[in-house]
C-alpha positions, 0 to 999 in steps of 0.5 A: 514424520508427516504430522511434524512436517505438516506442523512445522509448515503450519507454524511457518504460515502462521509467522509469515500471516502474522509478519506481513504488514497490513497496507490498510490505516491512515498514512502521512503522505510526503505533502503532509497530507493524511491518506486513508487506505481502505478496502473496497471492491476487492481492492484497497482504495487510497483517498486523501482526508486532509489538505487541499484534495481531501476527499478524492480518492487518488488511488486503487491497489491490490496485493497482500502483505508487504507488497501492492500495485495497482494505479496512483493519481497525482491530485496536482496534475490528475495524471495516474501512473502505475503505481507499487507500494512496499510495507516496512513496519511504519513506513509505506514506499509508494512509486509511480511510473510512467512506461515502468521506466521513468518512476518516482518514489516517496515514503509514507509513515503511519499515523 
């Protein structure tokens, strides 16, 4: 009994590693911007690779899965907000918030 236990628990796992949708790749940002999101330091770093702040890194996330946090930086204003980000399949749903009460939310799609 406790080998089937332990098998069904391993299956699970499985399904739940597999299920979870990596953040890491190139993402169309709301401007039309390319973001490339990539490990670094233990983290994932955004950086822009196109348009007029290509090159500057505009944000740090940790996390696992589906669901990050970690900070965002608006390139127009360079004002950084705390940022979250949620992975539904081909679709990235960023928000920054300011005091977690005043918050702003755009969606990404992988390229």
């Amino acid at each position: 009994m406790r080998k089937i236990i332990l098998a069904m628990a391993m299956a699970f796992g499985a399904v739940s590693a597999q299920a979870a949708e990596p953040i890491e790749g190139n993402w169309k940002t709301a401007s039309g911007s390319t973001a490339q999101i990539a490990p670094c330091g233990g983290a994932f770093c955004v950086t822009l690779k196109s348009g007029k702040f290509a090159g500057k890194q505009i944000g740090k996330m940790s996390g696992n899965g589906e669901s990050y946090k970690g900070e965002i930086t608006d390139p127009e204003t360079d004002k950084t907000y705390s940022g979250y980000g949620t992975v539904s399949g081909n679709a990235l749903k960023m928000k920054g918030c300011v005091l977690s009460i005043l918050c702003k939310s755009q969606t990404w799609s992988r390229l």
